[in-house]
C-alpha positions as CSV (number, residue, x, y, z in Angstrom):
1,X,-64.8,55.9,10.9
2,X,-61.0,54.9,11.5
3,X,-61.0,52.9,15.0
4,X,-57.5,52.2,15.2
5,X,-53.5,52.5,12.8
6,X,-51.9,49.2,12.4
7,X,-48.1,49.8,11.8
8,X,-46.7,47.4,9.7
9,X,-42.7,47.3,9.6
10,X,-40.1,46.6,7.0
11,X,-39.9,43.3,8.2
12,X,-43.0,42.5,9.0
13,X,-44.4,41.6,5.3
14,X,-45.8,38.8,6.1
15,X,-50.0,38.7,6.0
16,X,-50.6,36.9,9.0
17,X,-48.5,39.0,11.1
18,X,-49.7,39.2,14.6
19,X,-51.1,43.3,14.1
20,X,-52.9,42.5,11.1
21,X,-54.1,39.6,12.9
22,X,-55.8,41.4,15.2
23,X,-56.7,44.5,13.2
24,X,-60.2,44.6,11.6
25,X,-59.8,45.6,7.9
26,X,-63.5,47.2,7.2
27,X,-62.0,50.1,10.0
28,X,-58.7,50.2,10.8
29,X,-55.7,51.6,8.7
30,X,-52.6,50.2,7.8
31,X,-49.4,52.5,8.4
32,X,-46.2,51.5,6.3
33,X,-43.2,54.2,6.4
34,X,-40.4,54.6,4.4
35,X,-38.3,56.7,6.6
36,X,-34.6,58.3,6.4
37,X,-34.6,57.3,10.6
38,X,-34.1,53.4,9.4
39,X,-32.0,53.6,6.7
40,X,-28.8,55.5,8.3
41,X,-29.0,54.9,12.3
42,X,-26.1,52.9,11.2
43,X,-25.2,53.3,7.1
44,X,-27.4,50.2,6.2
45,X,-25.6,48.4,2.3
46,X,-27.6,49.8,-0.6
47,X,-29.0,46.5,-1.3
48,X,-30.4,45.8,1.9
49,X,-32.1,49.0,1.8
50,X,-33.5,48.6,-1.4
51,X,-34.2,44.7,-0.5
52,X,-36.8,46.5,1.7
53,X,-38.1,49.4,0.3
54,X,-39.2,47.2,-2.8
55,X,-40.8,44.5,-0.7
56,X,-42.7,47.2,1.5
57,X,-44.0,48.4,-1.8
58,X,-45.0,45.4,-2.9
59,X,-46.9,43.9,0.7
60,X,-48.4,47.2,0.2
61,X,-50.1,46.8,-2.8
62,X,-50.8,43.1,-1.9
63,X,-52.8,44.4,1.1
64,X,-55.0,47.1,-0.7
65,X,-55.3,43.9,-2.9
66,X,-57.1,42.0,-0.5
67,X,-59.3,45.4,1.0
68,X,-57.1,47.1,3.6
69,X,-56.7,50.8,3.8
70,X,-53.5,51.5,3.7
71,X,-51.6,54.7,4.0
72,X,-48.0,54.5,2.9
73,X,-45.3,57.3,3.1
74,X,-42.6,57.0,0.8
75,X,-39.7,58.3,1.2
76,X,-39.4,61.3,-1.1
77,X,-42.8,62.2,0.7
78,X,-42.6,66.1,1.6
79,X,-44.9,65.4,4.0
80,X,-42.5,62.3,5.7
81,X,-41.4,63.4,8.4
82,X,-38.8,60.5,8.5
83,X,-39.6,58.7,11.9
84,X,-41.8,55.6,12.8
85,X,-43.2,57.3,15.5
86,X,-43.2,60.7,13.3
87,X,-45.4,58.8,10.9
88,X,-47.6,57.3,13.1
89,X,-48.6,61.1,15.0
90,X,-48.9,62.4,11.4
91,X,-51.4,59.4,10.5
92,X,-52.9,59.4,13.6
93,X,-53.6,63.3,13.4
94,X,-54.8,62.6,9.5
95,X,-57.3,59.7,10.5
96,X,-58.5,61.0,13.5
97,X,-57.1,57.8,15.9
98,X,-55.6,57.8,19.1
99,X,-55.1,54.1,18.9
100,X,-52.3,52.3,17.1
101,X,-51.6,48.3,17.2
102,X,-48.0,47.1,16.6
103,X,-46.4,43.7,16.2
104,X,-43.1,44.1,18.4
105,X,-39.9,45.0,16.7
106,X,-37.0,43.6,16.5
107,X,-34.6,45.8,18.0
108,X,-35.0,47.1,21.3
109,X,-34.2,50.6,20.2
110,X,-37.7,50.9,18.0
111,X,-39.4,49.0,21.1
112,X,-38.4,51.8,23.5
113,X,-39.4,54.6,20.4
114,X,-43.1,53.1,20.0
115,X,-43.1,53.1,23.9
116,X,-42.1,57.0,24.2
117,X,-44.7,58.0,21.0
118,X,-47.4,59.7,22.4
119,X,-50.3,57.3,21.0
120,X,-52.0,54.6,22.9
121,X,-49.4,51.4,21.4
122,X,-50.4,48.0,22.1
123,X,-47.3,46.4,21.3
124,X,-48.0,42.2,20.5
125,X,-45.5,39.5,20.1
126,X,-44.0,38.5,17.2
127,X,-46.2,35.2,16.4
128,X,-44.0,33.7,13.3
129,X,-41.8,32.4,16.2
130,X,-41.4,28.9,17.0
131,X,-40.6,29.9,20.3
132,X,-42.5,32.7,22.3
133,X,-40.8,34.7,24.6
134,X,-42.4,33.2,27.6
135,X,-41.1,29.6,26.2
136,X,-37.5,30.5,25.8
137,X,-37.1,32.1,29.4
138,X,-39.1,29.0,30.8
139,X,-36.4,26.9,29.2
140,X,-33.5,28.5,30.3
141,X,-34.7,29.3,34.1
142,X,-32.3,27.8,36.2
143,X,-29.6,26.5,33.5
144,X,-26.3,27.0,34.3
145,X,-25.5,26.9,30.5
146,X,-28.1,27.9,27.9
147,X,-26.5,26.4,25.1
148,X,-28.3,25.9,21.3
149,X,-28.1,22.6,21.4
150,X,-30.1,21.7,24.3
151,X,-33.2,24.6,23.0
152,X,-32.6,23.0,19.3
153,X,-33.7,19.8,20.6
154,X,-37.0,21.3,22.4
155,X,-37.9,23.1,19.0
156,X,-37.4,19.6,16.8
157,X,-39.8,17.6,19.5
158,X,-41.9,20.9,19.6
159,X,-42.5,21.1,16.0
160,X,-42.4,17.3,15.2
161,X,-39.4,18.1,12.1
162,X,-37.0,15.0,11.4
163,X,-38.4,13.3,14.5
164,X,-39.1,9.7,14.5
165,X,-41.9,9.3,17.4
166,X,-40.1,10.7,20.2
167,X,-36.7,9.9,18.7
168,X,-34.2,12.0,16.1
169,X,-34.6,11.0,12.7
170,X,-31.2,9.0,12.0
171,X,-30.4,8.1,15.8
172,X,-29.1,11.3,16.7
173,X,-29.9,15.6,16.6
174,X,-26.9,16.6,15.1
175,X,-25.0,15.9,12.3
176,X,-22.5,18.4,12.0
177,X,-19.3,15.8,12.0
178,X,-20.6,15.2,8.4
179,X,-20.7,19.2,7.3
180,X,-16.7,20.3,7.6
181,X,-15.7,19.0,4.4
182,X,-13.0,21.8,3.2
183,X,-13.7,23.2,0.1
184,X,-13.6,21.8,-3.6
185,X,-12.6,23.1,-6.9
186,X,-15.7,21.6,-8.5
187,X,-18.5,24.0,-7.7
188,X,-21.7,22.9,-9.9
189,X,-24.0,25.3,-8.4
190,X,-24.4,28.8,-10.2
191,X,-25.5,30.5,-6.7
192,X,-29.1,31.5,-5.8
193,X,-32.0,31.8,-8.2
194,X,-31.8,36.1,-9.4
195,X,-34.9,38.0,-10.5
196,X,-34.9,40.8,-12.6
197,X,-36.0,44.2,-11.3
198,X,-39.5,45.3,-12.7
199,X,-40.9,48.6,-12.4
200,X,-41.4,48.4,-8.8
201,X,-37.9,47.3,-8.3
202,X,-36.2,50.1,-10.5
203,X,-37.5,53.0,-8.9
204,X,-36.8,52.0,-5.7
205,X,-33.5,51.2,-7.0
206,X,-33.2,54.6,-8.3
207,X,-34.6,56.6,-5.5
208,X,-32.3,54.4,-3.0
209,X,-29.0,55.3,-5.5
210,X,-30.1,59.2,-5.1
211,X,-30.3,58.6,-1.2
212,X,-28.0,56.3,0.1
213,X,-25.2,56.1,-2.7
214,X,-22.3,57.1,-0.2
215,X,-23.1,54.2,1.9
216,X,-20.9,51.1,1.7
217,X,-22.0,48.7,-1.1
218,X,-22.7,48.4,-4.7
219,X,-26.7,49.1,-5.2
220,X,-27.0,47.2,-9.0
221,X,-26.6,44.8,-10.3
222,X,-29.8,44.0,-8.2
223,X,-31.3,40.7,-8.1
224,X,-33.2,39.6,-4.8
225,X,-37.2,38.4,-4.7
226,X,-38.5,40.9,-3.4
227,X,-42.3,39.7,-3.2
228,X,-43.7,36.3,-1.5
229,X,-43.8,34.4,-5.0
230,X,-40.2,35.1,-5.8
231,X,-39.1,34.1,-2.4
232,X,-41.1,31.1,-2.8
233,X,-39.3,30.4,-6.3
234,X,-36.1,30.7,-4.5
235,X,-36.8,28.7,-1.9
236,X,-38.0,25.7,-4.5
237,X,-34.6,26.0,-6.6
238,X,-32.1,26.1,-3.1
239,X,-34.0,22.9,-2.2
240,X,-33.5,20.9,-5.6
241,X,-30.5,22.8,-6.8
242,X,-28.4,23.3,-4.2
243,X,-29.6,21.6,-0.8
244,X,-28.3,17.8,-1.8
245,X,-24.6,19.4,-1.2
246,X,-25.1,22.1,1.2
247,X,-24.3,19.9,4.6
248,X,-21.3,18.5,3.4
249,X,-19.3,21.9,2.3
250,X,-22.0,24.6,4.5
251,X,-18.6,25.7,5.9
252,X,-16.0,26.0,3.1
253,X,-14.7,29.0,1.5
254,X,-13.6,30.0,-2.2
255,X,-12.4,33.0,-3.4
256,X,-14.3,32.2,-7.2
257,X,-17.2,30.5,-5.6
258,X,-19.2,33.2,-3.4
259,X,-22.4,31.4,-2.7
260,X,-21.1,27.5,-2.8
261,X,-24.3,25.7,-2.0
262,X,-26.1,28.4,0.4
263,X,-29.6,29.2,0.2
264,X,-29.5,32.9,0.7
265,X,-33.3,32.8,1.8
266,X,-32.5,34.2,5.3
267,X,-33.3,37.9,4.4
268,X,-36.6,36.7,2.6
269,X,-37.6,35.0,6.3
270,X,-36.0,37.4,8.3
271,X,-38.4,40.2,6.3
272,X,-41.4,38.3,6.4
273,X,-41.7,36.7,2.6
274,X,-41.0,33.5,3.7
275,X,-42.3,31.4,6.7
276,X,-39.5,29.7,8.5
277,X,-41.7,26.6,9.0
278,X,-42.7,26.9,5.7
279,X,-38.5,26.7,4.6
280,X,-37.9,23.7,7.3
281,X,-40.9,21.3,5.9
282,X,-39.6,22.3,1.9
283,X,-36.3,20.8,3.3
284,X,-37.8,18.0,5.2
285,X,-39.8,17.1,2.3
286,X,-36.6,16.6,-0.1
287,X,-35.1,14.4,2.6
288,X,-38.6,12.3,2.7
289,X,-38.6,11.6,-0.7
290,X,-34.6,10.7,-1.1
291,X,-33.7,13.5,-3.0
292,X,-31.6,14.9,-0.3
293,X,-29.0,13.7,2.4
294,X,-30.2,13.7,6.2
295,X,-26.8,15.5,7.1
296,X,-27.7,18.5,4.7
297,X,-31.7,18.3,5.5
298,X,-30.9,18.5,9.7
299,X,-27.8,20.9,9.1
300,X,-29.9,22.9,7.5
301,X,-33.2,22.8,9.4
302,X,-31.0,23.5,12.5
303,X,-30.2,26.9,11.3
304,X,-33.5,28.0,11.1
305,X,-35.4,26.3,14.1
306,X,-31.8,26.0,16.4
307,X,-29.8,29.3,15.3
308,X,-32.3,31.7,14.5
309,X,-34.8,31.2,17.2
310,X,-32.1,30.6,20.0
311,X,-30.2,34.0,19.3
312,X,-34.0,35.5,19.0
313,X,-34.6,34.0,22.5
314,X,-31.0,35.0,23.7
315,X,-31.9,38.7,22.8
316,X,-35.2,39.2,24.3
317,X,-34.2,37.1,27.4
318,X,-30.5,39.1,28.1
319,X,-32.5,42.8,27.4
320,X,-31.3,45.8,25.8
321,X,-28.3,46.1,27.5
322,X,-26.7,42.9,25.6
323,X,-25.6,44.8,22.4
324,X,-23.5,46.9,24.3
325,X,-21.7,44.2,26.3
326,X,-17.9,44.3,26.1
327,X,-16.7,41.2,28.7
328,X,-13.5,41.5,27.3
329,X,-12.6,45.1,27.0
330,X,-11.7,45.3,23.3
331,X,-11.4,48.6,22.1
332,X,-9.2,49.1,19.0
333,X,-11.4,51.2,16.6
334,X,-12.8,49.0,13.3
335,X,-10.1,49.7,10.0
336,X,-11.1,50.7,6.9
337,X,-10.6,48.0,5.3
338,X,-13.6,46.7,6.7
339,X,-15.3,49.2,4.7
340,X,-13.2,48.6,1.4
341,X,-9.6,49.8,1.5
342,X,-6.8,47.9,0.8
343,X,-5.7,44.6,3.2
344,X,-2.9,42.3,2.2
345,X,-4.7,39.5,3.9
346,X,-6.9,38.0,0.8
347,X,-9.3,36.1,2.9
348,X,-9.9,39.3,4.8
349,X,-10.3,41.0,1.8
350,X,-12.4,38.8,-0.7
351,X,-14.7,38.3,2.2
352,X,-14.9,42.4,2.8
353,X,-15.5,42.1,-1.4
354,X,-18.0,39.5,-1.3
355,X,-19.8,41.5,1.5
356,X,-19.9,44.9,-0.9
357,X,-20.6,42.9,-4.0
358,X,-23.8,41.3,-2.6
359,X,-24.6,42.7,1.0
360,X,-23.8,38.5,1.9
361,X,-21.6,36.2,3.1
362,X,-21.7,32.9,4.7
363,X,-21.7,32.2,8.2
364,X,-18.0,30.9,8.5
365,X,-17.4,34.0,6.7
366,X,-18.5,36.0,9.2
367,X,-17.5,34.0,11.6
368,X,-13.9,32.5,10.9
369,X,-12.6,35.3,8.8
370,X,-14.0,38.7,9.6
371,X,-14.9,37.9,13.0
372,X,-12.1,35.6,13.8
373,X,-9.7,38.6,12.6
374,X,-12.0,40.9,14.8
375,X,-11.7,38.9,17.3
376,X,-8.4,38.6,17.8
377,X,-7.3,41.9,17.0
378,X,-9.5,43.0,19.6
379,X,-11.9,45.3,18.3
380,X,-14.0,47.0,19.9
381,X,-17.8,44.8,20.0
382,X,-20.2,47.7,19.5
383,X,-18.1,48.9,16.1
384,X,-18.0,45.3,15.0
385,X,-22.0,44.9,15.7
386,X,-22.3,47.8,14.0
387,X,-20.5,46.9,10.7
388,X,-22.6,43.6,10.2
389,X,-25.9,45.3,11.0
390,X,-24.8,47.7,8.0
391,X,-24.0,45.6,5.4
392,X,-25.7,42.2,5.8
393,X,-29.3,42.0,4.0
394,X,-30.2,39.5,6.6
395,X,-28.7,41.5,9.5
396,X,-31.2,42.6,12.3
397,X,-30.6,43.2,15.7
398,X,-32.5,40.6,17.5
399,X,-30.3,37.9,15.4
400,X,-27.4,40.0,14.3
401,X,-26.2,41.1,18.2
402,X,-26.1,37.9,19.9
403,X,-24.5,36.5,16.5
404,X,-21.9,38.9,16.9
405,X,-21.6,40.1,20.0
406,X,-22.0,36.6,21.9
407,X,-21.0,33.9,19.3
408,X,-18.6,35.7,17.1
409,X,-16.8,39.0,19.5
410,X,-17.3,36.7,23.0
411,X,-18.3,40.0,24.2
412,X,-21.1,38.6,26.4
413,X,-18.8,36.8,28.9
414,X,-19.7,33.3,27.6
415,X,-23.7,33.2,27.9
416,X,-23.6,31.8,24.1
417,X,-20.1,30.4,23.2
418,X,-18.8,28.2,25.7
419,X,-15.2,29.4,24.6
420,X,-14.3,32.3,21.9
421,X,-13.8,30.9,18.8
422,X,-10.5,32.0,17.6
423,X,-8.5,30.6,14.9
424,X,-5.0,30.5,13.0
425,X,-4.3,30.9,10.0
426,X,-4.5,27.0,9.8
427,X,-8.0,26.8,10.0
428,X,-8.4,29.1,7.3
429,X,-6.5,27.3,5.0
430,X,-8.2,24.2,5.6
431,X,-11.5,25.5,4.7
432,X,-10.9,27.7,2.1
433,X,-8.3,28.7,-1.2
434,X,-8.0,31.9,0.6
435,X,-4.1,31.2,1.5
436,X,-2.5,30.4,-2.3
437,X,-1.9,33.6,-3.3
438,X,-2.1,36.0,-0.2
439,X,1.2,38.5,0.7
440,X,1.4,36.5,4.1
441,X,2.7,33.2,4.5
442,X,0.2,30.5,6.2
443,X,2.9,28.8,6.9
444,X,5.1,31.5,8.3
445,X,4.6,31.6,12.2
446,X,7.1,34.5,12.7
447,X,8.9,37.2,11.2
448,X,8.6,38.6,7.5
449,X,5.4,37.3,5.6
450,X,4.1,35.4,9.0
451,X,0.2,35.3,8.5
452,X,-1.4,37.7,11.2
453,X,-4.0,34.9,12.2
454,X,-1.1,33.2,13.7
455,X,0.6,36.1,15.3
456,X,-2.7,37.2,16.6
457,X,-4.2,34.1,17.9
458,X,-1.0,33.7,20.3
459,X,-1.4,37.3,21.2
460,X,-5.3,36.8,21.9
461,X,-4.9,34.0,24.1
462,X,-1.6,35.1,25.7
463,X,-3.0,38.7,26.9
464,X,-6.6,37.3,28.1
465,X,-4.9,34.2,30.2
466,X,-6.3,35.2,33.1
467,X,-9.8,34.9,32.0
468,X,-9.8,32.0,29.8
469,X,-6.8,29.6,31.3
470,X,-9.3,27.6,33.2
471,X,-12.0,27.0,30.6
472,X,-11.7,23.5,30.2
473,X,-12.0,23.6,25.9
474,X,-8.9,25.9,25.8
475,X,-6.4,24.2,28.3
476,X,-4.9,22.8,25.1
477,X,-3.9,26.3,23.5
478,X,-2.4,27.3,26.8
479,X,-0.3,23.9,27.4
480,X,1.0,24.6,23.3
481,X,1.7,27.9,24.2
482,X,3.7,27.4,27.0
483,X,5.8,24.2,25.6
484,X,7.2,26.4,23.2
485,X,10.1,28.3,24.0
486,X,10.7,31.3,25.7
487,X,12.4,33.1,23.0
488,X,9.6,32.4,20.3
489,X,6.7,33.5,22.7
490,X,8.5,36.8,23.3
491,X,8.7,36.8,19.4
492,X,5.5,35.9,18.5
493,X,4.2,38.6,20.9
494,X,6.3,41.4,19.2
495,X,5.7,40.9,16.1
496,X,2.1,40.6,16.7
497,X,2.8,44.1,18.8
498,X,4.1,45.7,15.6
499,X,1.2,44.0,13.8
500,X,-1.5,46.1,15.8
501,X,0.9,49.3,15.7
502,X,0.9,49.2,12.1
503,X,-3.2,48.4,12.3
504,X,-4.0,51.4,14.7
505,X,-1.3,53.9,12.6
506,X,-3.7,53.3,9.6
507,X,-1.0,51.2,6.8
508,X,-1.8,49.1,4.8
509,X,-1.4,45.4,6.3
């Protein structure tokens, strides 16, 4: 007799996850759904889609493997009715349960869905987080500031990583001084260990090209793990291959060069294939034995047990209002070229390429170019959210909102960034080889050819004075700003003006 349904997500492949952990395998049934519901809420990348589909399969099988029932609905099911909580009435009517046990999602719209399905849900928390809920708001009660640093440290003395007794490894948390290196011709990494897709892999591939070939994205060539072992392999060659050089250039940029020395093992831990504890001690390890440099080993570490569990804890603790915030009023619509049609700006573009090529890019990417441009061209946060939950195989809400909407769009009125981070084209050149080559001029501050990161930056800060003249990290930009002359501010705005009029007519810019 079936006691209770134990829903198991897309991104919950992972076999200690809190639901099976509390399931009892000789009575309970698993429920996995492919449904048409997750895949187009917003027009999720091929890849990313089929990044899922694949592994679902796979945790499936590894399940029924190891004894558990499990009743999977894939998504050319007749019977699918196409909804999580669709699925889990149909199972529920199938098996005879009234009772279904869920690990809680992460986006607050499927939280509020399992909530309104009329089964008896006992929704539990997410254990593969360093930091529970109840942790994170404990920390940041009464803070003025909840800033990453700060949590970062909690989660390096919590889990003992790089620590030295109660002391950082090295003398100090944080590293970063040591990871801005600008970019280098002399790229000796060939990018992320690629698998090819077996049987498993192709008909998803081919089902997913029959369903969602409109969306944004080239589907194939195909080549992410899609099972633990694979993600595991990954993991092994990033550390030995690539992790010795990651600190030093983590935030440079070239056009040839898509993946520098980046792990790409983000979507196998955001979906469950990989345990982030498991990817910090692999990193830890390298720097033990010498094989690795303590700025790369902390620089990266910090992503995974600073980034990604703050901007988890940021989400939860904010509530499901926080995807919709808009603390600056930007409203200019997203342009296509954000989905593929032509830009003149190349670093715009190749990292809009990059993105449909292999449903990545890095997080100065996304930061400094797209979002930067975002940014400053002020559109609108919820359309910009939107676009990087699509086409991002990592992308999820409960790290992709506060990434976007607090770090990158400043849309949550400062609770992340402690100032917007904005940019000239000057940065960009710095970091990247983006500039040699582009229709603008980096150079060019004004007039024909002027790069639109400079026109715009002026423009950003010039039209939001009021709010941001007395943050203490800009007072800097406003005292340039108003030593120049009259005449060139009143230049700089209008042809940043005609910039945006172009933009919002739809030409080419």
């Amino acid at each position: 007799m079936v006691s209770r349904l134990v829903l198991i997500l897309g991104d919950q492949l992972t076999e200690t996850i809190a639901a099976l952990a509390a399931a009892d395998k000789t009575r309970d049934v698993v429920v996995m759904a492919e449904v048409a519901e997750e895949g187009t809420y917003v027009p999720h990348h091929p890849k990313k889609i089929a990044l899922i589909l694949a592994a679902m399969r796979k945790f499936a099988a590894r399940l029924r493997d190891d004894g558990w029932q499990v009743a999977y609905s894939e998504l050319d099911d007749s019977e699918n009715t196409q909804s999580i909580p669709g699925e889990l009435i149909r199972r529920a009517e199938q098996y005879g349960a009234s009772e279904v046990i869920a690990t809680e999602p992460g986006e607050f719209r499927l939280i509020e869905a399992l909530r309104d399905c009329p089964l008896n849900i006992q929704i539990l928390e997410d254990t593969r987080f360093i930091a529970a809920h109840a942790e994170f708001d404990a920390w940041a009660k009464g803070r003025k500031a909840l800033r990453m640093e700060y949590f970062y440290r909690e989660m390096r003395r919590k889990t003992g990583l790089m620590m030295d007794g109660d002391a950082p490894a090295g003398g100090q948390w944080n590293f970063d001084h040591d990871n801005r290196k600008p970019a280098k011709e002399g790229v000796d990494y060939s990018g992320p260990m690629q698998f090819t897709p077996d049987t498993t892999v192709e008909a998803v591939l081919d089902m997913v090209e029959r369903r969602f070939g409109t969306h944004f994205g080239d589907l194939r060539p195909f080549w992410f793990a899609t099972d633990q072992g694979q993600a595991r392999q990954a993991l092994a060659y990033f550390v030995r291959e690539a992790l010795p050089k990651f600190g030093d250039y983590q935030d440079a940029m070239l056009a040839d060069h898509r993946f520098l020395y980046h792990a790409l093992v983000s979507p196998y831990v955001n979906i469950g294939l990989l345990d982030p504890l498991e990817v910090c001690q692999a990193a830890e390890d390298a720097w033990k034995e010498g094989d690795v440099p303590i700025n790369a080993a902390e620089g990266f570490i910090r992503q995974i047990i600073g980034w990604r569990e703050y901007m988890r804890g940021i989400y939860y603790h904010e509530g499901p209002d926080y995807p919709s915030r808009n603390g600056l009023g930007h409203d200019r619509k997203l342009p296509e070229f954000f989905w593929g049609s032509e830009t003149r700006m190349r670093c715009v573009s190749k990292a809009v390429e990059q993105t449909g090529t292999d449903a990545y890019a890095h997080h100065i990417q996304r930061l400094m170019v797209t979002g930067n441009f975002a940014l400053l061209a002020g559109l609108d946060p919820a359309e910009v959210s939107d676009w990087y939950l699509a086409v991002y195989a990592d992308a999820f809400e409960w790290v992709e909102a506060p990434n976007v909407v607090g770090m990158s769009q400043f849309a949550d009125g400062g609770v992340i960034a402690s100032k917007p981070y904005v940019s000239s084209g000057a940065y960009i050149n710095r970091m990247s080889d983006y500039c040699k080559g582009c229709h603008y001029k980096v150079s060019v501050k004004t007039g024909e050819g002027a790069c639109p990161f400079n026109l715009l930056y002026w423009h950003f800060l010039d039209r939001h004075r009021d709010r941001l003249s007395g943050n203490a990290r800009m007072g800097n930009m406003y005292r340039t700003w108003d030593r120049m002359d009259e005449a060139r501010r009143k230049t700089v705005l209008a042809d940043a003006d005609a910039f945006l009029a172009k933009l919002d007519a739809g030409d080419v810019v």
